[in-house]
NUTISE-582126 format. One line per field, with one value per residue (C-alpha): residue number from 1; residue in one letter; y, z, x. Coordinates in nm, 2 decimals. Example, Ala and Ser with C-alpha at 12.3 -4.5 7.8 and 13.67 -1.06 7.14 Angstrom:
BEGIN
n 1  2 .
res A  S .
yy -0.45  -0.11 .
zz 0.78  0.71 .
xx 1.23  1.37 .
// end
This chain:
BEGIN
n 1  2  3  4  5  6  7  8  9  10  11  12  13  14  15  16  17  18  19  20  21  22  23  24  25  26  27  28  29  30  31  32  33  34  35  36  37  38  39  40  41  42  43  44  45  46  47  48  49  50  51  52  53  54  55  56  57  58  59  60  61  62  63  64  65  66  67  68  69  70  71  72  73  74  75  76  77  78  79  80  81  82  83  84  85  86  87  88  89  90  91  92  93  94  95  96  97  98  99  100  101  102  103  104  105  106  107  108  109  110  111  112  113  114  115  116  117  118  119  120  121  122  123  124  125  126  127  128  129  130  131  132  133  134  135  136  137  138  139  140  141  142  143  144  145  146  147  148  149  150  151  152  153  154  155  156  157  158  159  160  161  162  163  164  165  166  167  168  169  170  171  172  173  174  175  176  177  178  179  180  181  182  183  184  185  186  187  188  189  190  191  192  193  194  195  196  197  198  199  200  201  202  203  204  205  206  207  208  209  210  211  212  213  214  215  216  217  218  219  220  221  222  223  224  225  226  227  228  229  230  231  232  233  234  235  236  237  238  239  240  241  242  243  244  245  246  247  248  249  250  251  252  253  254  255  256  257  258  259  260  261  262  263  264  265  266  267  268  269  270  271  272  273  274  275  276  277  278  279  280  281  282  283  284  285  286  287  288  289  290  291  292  293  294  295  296  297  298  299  300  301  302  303  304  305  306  307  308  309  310  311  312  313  314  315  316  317  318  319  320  321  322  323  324  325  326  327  328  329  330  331  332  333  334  335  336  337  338  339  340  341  342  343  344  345  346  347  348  349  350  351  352  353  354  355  356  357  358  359  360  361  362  363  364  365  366  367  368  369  370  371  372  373  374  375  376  377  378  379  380  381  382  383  384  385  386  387  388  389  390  391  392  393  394  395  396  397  398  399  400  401  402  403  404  405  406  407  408  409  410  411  412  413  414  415  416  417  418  419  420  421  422  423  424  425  426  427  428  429  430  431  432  433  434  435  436  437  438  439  440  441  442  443  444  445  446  447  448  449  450  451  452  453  454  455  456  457  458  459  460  461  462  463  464  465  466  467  468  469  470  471  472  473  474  475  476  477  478  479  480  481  482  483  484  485  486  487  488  489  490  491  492  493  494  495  496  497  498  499  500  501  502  503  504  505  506  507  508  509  510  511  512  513  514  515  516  517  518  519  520  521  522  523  524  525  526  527  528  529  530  531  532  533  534  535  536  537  538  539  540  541  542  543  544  545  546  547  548  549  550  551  552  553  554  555  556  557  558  559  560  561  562  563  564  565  566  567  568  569  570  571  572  573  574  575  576  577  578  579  580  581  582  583  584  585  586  587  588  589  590  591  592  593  594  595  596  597  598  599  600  601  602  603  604  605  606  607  608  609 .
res X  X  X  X  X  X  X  X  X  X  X  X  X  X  X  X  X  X  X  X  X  X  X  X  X  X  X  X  X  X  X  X  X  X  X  X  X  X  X  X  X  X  X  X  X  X  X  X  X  X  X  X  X  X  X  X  X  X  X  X  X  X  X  X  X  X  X  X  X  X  X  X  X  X  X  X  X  X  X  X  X  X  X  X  X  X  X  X  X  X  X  X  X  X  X  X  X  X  X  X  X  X  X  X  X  X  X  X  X  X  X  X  X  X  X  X  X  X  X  X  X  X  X  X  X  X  X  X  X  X  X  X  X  X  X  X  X  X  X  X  X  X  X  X  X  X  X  X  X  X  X  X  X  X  X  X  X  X  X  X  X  X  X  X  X  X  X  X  X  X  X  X  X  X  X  X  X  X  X  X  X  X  X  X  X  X  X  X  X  X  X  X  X  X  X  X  X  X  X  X  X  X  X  X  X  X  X  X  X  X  X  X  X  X  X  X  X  X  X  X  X  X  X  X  X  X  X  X  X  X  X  X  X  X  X  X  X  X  X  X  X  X  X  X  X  X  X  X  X  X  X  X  X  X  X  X  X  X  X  X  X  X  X  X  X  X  X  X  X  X  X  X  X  X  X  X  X  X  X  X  X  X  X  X  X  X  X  X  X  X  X  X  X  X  X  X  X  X  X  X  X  X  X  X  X  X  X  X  X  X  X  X  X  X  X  X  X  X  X  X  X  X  X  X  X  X  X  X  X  X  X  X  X  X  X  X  X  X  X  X  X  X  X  X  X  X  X  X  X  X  X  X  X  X  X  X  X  X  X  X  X  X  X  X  X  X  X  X  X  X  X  X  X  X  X  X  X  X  X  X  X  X  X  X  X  X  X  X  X  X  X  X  X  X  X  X  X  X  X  X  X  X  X  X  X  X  X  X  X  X  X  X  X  X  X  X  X  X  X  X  X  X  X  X  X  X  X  X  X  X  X  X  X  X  X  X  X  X  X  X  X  X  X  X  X  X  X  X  X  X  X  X  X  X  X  X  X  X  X  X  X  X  X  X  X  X  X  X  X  X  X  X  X  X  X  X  X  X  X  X  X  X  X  X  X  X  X  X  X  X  X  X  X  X  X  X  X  X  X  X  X  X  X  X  X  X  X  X  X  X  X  X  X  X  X  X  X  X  X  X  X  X  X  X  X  X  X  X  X  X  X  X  X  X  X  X  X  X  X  X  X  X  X  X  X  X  X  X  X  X  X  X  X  X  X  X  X  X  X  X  X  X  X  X  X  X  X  X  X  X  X  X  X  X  X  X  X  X  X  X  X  X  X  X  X  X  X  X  X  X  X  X  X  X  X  X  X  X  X  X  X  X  X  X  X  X  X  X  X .
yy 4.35  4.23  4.13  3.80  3.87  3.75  3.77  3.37  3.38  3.67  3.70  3.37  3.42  3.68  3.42  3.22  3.46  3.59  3.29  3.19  3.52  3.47  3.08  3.17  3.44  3.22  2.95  2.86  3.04  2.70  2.57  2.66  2.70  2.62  2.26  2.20  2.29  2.08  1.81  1.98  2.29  2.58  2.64  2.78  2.49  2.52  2.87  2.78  2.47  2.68  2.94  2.66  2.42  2.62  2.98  2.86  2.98  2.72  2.82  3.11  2.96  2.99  2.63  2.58  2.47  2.53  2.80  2.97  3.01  3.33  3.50  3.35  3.54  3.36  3.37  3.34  3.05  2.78  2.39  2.16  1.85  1.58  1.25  1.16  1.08  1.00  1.07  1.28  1.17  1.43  1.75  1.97  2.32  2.58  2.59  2.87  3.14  3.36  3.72  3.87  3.75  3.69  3.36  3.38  3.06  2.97  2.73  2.68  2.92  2.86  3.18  3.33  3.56  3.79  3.86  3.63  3.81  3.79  3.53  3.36  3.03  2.78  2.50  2.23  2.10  1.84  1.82  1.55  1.65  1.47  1.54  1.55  1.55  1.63  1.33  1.08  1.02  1.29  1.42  1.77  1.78  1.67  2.00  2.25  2.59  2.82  3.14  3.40  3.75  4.08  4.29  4.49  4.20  4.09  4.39  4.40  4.08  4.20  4.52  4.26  4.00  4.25  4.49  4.17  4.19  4.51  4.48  4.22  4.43  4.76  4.52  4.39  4.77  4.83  4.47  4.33  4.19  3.96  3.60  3.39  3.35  3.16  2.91  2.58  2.35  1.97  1.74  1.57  1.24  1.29  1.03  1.22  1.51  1.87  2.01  2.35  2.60  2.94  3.27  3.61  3.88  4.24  4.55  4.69  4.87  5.16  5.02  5.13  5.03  4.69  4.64  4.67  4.53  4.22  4.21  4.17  3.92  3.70  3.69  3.66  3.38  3.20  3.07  2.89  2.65  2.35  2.45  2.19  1.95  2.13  1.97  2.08  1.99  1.99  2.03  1.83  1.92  1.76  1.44  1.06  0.94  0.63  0.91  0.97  0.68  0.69  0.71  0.82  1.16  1.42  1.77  1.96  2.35  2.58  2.85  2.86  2.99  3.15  3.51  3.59  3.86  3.53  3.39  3.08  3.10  2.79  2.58  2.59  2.27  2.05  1.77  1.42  1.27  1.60  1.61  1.26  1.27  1.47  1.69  1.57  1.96  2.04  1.89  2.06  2.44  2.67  2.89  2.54  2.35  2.63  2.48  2.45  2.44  2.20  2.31  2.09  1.79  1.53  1.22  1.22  0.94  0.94  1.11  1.38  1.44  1.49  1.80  1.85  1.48  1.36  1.13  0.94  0.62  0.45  0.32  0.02  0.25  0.53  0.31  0.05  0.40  0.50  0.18  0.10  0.45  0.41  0.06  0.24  0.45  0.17  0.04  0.29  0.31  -0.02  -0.03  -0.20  -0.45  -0.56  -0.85  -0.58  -0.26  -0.55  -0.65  -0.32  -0.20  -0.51  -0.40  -0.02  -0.13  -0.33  -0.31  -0.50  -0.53  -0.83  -1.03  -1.42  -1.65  -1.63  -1.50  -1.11  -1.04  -0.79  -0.72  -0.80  -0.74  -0.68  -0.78  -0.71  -0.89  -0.90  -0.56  -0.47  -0.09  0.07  -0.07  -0.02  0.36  0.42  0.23  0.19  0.57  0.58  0.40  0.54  0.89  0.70  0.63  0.95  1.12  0.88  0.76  1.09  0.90  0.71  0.67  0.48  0.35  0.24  -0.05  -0.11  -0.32  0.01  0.15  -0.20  -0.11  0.22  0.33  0.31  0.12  0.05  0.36  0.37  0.48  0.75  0.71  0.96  1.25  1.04  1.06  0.86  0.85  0.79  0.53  0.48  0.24  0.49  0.49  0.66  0.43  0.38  0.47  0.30  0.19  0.11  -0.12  -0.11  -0.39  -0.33  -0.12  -0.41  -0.54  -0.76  -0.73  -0.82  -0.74  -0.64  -0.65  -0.36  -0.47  -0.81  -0.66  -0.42  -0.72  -0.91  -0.56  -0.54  -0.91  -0.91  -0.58  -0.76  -1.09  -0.98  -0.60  -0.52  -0.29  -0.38  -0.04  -0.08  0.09  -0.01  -0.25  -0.44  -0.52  -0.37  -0.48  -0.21  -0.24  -0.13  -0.10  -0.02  -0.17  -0.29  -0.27  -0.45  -0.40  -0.67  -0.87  -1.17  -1.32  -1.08  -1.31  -1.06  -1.03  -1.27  -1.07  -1.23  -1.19  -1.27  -1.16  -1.10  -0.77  -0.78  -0.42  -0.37  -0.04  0.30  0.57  0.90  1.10  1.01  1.33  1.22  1.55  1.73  1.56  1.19  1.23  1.36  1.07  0.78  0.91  0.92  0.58  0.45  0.63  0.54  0.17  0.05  0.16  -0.12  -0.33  -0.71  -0.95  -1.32  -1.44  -1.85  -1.98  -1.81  -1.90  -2.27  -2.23  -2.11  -2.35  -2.62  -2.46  -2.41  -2.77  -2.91  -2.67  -2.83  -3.19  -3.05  -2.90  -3.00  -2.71  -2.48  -2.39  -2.17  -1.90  -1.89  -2.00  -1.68  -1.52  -1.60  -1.53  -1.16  -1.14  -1.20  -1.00  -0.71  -0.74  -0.75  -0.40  -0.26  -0.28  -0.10  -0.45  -0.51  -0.87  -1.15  -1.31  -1.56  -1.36  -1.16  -1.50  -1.66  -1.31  -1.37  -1.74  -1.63  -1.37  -1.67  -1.89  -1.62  -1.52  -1.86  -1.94  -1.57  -1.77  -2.10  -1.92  -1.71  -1.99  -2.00  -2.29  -2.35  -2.36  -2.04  -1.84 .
zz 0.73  0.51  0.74  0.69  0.41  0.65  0.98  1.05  1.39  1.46  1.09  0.92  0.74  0.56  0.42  0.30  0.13  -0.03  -0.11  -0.29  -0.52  -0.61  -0.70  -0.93  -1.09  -1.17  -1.29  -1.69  -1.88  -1.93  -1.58  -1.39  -1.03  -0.81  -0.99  -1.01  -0.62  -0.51  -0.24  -0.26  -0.10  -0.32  -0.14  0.20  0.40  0.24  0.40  0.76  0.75  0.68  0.90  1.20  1.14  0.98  1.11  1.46  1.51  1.65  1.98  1.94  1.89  2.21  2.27  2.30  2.61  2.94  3.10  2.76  2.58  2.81  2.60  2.27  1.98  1.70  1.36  1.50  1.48  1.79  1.88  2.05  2.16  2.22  2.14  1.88  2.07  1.79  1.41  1.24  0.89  0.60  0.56  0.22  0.21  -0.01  -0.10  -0.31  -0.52  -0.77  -0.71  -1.06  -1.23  -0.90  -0.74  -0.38  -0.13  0.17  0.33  0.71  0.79  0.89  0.70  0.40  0.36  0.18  0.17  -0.09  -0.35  -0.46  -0.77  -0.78  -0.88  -0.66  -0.54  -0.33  -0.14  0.13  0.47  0.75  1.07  1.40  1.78  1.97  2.35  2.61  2.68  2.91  3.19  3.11  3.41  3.44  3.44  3.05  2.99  2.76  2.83  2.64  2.56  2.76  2.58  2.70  2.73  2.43  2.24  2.32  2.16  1.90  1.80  1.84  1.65  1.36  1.36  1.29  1.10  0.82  0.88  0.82  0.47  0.37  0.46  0.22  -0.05  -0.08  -0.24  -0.08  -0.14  0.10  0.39  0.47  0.33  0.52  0.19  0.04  0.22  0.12  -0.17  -0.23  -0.52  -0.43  -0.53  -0.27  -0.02  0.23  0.43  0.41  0.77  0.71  0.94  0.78  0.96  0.95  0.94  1.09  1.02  1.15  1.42  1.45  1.54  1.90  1.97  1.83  2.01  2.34  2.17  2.06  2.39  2.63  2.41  2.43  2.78  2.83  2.60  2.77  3.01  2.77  2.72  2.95  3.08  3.31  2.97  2.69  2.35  1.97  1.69  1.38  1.09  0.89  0.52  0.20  0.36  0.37  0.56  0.69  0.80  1.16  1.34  1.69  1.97  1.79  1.99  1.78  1.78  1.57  1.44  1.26  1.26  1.60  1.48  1.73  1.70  1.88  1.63  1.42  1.46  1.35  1.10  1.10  0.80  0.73  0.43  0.43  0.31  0.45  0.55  0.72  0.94  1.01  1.05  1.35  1.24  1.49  1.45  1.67  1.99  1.94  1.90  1.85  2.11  2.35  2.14  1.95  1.60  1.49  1.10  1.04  0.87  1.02  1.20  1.39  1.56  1.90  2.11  2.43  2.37  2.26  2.63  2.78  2.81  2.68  2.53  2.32  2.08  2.24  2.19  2.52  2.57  2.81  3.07  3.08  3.11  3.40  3.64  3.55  3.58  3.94  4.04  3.97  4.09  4.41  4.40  4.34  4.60  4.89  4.72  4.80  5.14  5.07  4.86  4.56  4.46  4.42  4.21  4.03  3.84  3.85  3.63  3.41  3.41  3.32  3.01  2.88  2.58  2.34  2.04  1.84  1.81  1.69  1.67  2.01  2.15  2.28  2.26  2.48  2.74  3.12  3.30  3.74  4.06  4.40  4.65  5.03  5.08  5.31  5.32  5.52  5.33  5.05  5.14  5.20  4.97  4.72  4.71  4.72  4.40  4.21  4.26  4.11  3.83  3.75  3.81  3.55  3.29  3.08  3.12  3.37  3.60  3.88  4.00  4.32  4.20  4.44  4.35  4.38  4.13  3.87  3.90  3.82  3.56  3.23  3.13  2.71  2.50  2.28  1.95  2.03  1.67  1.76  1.82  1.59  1.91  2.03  2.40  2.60  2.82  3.11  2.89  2.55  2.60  2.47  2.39  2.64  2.94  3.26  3.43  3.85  3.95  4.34  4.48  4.84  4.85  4.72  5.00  4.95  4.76  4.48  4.10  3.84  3.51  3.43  3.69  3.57  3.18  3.35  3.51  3.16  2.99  3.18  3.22  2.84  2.81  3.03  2.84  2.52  2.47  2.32  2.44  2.30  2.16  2.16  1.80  1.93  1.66  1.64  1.93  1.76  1.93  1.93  2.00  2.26  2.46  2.84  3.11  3.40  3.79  4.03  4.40  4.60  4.96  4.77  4.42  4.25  4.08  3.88  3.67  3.59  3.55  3.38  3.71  4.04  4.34  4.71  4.85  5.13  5.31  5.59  5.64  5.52  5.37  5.54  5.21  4.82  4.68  4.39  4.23  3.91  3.72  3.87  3.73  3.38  3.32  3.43  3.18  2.95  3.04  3.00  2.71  2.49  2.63  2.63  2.25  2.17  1.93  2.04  1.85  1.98  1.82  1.65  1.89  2.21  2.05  2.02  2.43  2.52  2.33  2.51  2.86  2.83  2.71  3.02  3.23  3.08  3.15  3.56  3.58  3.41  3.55  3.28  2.95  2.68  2.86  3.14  2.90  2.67  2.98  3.08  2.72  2.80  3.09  2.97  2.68  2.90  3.11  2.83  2.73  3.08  3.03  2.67  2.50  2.19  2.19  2.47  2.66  2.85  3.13  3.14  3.08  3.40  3.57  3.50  3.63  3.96  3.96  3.89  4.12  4.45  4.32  4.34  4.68  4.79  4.66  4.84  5.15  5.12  5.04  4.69  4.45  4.09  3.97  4.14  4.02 .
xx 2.80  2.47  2.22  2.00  1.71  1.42  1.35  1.33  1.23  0.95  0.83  0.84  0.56  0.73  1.02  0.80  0.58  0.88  1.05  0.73  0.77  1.11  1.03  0.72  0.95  1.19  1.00  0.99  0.70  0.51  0.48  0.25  0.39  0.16  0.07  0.44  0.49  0.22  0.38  0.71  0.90  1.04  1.29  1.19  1.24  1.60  1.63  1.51  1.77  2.02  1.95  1.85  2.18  2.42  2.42  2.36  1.99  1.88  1.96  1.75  1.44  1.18  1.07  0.68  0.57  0.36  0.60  0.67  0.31  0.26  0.50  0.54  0.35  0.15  0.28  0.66  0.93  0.91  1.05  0.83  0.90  0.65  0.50  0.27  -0.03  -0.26  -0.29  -0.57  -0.53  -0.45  -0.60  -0.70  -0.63  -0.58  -0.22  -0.21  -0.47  -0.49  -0.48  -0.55  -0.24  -0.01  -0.02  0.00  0.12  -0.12  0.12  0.23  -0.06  -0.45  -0.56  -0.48  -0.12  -0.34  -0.72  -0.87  -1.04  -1.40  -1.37  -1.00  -0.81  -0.72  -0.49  -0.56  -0.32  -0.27  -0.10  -0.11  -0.22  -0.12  -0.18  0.13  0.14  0.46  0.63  0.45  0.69  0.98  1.17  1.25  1.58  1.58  1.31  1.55  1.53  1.37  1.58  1.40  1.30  1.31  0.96  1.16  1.19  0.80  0.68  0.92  0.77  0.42  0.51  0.68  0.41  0.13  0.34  0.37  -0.01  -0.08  0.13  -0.08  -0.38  -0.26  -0.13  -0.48  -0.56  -0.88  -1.03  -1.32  -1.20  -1.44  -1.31  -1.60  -1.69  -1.43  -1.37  -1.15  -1.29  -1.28  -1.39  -1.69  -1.51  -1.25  -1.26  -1.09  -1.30  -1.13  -1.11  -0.96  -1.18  -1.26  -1.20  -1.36  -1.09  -1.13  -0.96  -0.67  -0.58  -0.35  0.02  0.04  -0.34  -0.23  0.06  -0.10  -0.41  -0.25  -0.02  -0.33  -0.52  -0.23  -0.24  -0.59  -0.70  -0.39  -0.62  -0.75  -0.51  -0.41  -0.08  -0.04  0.02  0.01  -0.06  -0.03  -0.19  0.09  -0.01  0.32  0.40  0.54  0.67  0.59  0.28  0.50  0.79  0.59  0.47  0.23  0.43  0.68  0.92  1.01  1.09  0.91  1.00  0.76  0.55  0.34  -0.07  -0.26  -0.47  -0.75  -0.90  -0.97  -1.38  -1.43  -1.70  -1.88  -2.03  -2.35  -2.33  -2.63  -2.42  -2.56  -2.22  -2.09  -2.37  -2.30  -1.94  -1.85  -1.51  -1.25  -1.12  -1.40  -1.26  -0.92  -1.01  -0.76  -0.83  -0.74  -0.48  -0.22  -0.14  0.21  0.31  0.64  0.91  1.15  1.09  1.36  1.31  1.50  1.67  1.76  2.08  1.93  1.80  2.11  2.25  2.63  2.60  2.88  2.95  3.27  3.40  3.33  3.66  3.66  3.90  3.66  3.40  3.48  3.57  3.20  3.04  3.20  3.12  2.73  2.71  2.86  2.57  2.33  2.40  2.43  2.02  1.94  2.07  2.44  2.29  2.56  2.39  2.05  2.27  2.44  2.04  1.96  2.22  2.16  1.79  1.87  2.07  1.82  1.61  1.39  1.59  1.45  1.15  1.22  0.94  0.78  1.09  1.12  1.50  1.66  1.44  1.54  1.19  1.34  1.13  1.26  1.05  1.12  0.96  0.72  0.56  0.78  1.11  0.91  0.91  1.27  1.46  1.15  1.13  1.47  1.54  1.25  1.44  1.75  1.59  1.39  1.76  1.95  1.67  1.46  1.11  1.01  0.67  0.60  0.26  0.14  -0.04  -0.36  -0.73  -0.86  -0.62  -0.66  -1.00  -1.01  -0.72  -0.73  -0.44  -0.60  -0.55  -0.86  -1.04  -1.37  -1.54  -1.74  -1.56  -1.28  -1.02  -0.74  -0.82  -0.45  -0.42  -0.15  0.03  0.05  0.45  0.71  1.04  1.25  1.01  1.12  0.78  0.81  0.53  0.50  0.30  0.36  0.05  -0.17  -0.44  -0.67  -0.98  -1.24  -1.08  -1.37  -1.39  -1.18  -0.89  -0.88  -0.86  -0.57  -0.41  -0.40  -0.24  0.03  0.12  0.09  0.32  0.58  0.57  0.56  0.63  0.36  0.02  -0.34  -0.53  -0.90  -1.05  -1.43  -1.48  -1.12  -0.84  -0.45  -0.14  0.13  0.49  0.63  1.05  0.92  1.16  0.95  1.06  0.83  0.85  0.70  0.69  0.68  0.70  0.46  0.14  0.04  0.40  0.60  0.94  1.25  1.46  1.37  1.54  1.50  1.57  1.87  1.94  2.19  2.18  2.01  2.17  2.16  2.18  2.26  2.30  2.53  2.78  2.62  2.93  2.82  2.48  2.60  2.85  2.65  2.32  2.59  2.70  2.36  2.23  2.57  2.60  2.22  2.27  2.56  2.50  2.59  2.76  2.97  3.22  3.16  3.37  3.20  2.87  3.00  3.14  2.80  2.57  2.77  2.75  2.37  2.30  2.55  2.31  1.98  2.14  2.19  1.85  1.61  1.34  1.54  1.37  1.39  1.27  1.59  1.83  1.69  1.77  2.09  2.18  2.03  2.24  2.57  2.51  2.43  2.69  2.94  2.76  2.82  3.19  3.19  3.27  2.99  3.08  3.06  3.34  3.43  3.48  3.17  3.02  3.17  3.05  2.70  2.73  2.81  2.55  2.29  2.44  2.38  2.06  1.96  2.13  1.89  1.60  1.66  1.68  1.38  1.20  1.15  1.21  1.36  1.01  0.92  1.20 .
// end
């Protein structure tokens, strides 16, 4: 049996490298190669796909995180999953040289393949660069596991990894090592500021000094990173700015940069603007945040969280059995409270999915008042663990005047160091956020808690999360359900539903079955995903029923009837159906009409609902 050409996953360097060779070989006399390849792949990305999707090696790919960066080696293949926290423009770099009449590719790598020589030809090429961050909010039990090496395997990959190295070293026949001195160039017209760092590159060691050599570096300059949340910058390749958007979660695979024989050589241009400009490069060193190289990049949704999810038809059998099963659960949570699991699970399915006019459409914002702190603390706690079990991102926050007046809710713009600065409310999609209000005491609100206050009523409202660039206010949109716990109506958020908390007893233990908890994310992820459709004459039975409703009480407004239009339209979804009926209609009456008897008797009236 012919094994594979390249060794993808602990020298990837070396597919490209040759994949380049063969792709100048074969190109026609009268191109030139490197000008043609500029913005485009030859053919190695090709390769990795192939060998990722259709030899099955993805699965053998370590996966970049806090708990694996001990033993990954730089210059290998790795995943990493994250959020785009903010985006670092486009970067210039040297794409590919002359050495004497071979051209030699410098992509998916910080320093050159080969050492440059004295006097060559150059390409410059572009890349766009983006700071990506671990999920805000993700739950561990959605963390993949990382295929786990053997100490064999870790010095077979340190052997590999600097065995590609020392090639490159002999191939360079002798040549100076040194390559301070060629750093990348940039036409003075460019607009955009090149940001590639230069290295200074040292001889080689003999290959069992640089096994071990290599092998305790690693794990020393380890402490250098943050493993308690580990970010990466990625450097992305041949692929449209608009592709990648902030906030966006992907998974990105490529070639993971990190060697601690490489100085930064620093430089020393007199150039007015560079002096002015502080390089945003400098507050993400690589000896704090490891570089990854894309070859391969995904956007994920939440199904991709789940582990064993699959694509299956959720047939309205299947589905009702799951459905009663986790309303079961909700409500053994909320201490025997139906009425409660029944808003809950109309909550948990909800999404923005449309913005009309003034109108957010989809969204189905929950507060449960009637708390006090020590219900608050068993079934508040209680259902906050639901979620985080059933839901891949989710945070809660005690919400306090202390806490108003001290978080920082706003992501914002440093123009000096050129930094996105993350605030509470930078969100992934799809984050379930728990607001718990029982906490609150009285006290004084400054500035900063009343501009917090206005953030999040303005998130719940509207969806959307204001981003301070210094000079100019940007709204961003966002998809964050929002849970409130409260004693009473909460004043600080207006939620979309209303209801009073009702226990009548406490659970002694909800430990739901392995099985439970797989079906009902899977009943959640594939239903909250339905699209939602009514037929003309349900829409014509509806219209009528909500004007006849207006004519009753006329405290209802656009808002409530936008509402109950949200209900029924979820409750259709938590059956499997895509399009309203008459029954799930008539369901969601009844719903309204004992939330609003719950009301009466706690006190509250039509207008306070």
């Amino acid at each position: 049996m012919v094994g594979l050409p390249y060794d993808f996953l602990a020298n990837p360097l070396g597919a490209v490298r040759l994949s380049f060779e063969k792709a100048v070989a074969a190109a026609r006399p009268d191109v030139d190669p490197p000008a043609a390849f500029r913005g485009k792949d030859w053919g190695a990305v090709d390769l990795f796909r192939d060998f990722l999707f259709e030899q099955g090696g993805l699965s053998q790919v370590p996966i970049l995180d806090a708990s694996t960066i001990r033993w990954i080696q730089p210059n290998t293949l790795v995943r990493f999953r994250g959020m785009v926290q903010d985006m670092l423009g486009n970067e210039f770099y040297i794409g590919a040289y002359k050495d004497g009449s071979i051209w030699r590719a410098n992509k998916f790598t910080d320093s050159a393949l080969f050492p440059m020589p004295p006097d060559y030809e150059t390409q410059l090429w572009e890349r766009h660069l983006f700071h990506c961050v671990p999920i805000p909010g993700q739950n561990s039990w959605t963390v993949e596991l990382s295929p786990s090496p053997t100490v064999r395997d870790m010095l077979g990959c340190c052997t590999s990894q600097h065995g590609e190295k020392r090639r490159r070293e002999e191939d360079a026949d002798g040549v100076d090592l040194n390559c301070s001195d060629h750093g990348d160039q940039t036409s003075p017209s460019s607009s955009k500021k090149q940001k590639e760092d230069e290295y200074v590159c040292h001889p080689s060691h003999s290959s069992e000094e640089l096994v071990n050599h290599v092998c305790v570096l690693q794990q020393s300059n380890v402490v250098h990173f943050d493993t308690s949340s580990l970010s990466c910058l990625v450097k992305v390749y041949d692929m449209p700015e608009s592709h990648i958007k902030l906030n966006d979660v992907l998974e990105f695979i490529g070639i993971y940069t990190f060697d601690p024989d490489l100085v930064i050589h620093k430089d020393d241009s007199d150039d007015l603007m560079d002096d002015l400009m502080e390089d945003v490069m400098v507050h993400l060193p690589p000896s704090k945040v490891p570089r990854i190289h894309c070859l391969v990049c995904r956007k994920l949704a939440v199904q991709d969280f789940l582990s064993n999810y699959h694509v299956i038809e959720p047939l309205p059998g299947i589905v009702k059995g799951i459905r009663e099963s986790l309303l079961g659960h909700l409500s053994m949570v909320l201490g025997n409270d139906g009425l409660a699991a029944q808003c809950v699970l109309l909550h948990l399915l909800s999404r923005l999915r449309a913005r009309v006019d003034v109108v957010t459409v989809g969204k189905l914002s929950l507060n449960l008042t009637s708390f006090t702190r020590e219900s608050a603390s068993i079934f508040g706690n209680q259902l906050t663990a639901a979620i985080q079990m059933l839901l891949p991102f989710t945070h809660a926050i005690p919400l306090t005047v202390e806490y108003l007046n001290t978080a920082t809710l706003k992501p914002r713009k440093n123009n000096q160091t050129g930094r996105l600065v993350a605030g509470v409310l930078q969100l992934a999609e799809g984050t379930h956020l728990t607001l718990d209000e029982t906490h609150m005491q009285a006290g004084v609100l400054d500035s900063n808690g009343v501009e917090n206050t206005r953030l999040l009523k303005h998130l719940m409202e509207w969806q959307m999360v204001e981003y301070d660039f210094e000079y100019y206010k940007l709204e961003m949109a966002a998809d964050v359900q929002l849970l409130i716990l409260s004693e009473g109506k909460s004043n600080i958020l207006p939620a979309d539903l209303v209801l009073p908390f009702r226990p009548t007893a406490v659970a002694t233990a909800v430990n739901p079955s392995a099985e439970d908890l797989q079906a009902w994310r899977w009943y959640l992820a594939t239903l909250k995903s339905l699209p939602h459709s009514s037929e003309p004459e349900m829409h014509q039975l509806l219209q009528d029923e909500l004007v006849s409703a207006m004519r009753e009480d006329r405290g209802l407004g656009c808002t409530d009837l936008n509402r109950l239009l949200t209900m029924a339209q979820l409750m259709s979804a938590s059956f499997g159906e895509k399009a309203l009926s008459l029954e799930h209609w008539q369901m969601v009456k009844e719903l309204e009409r004992l939330r609003k008897e719950r009301l009466k008797q706690t006190g509250l009236s039509n207008q306070q609902q």
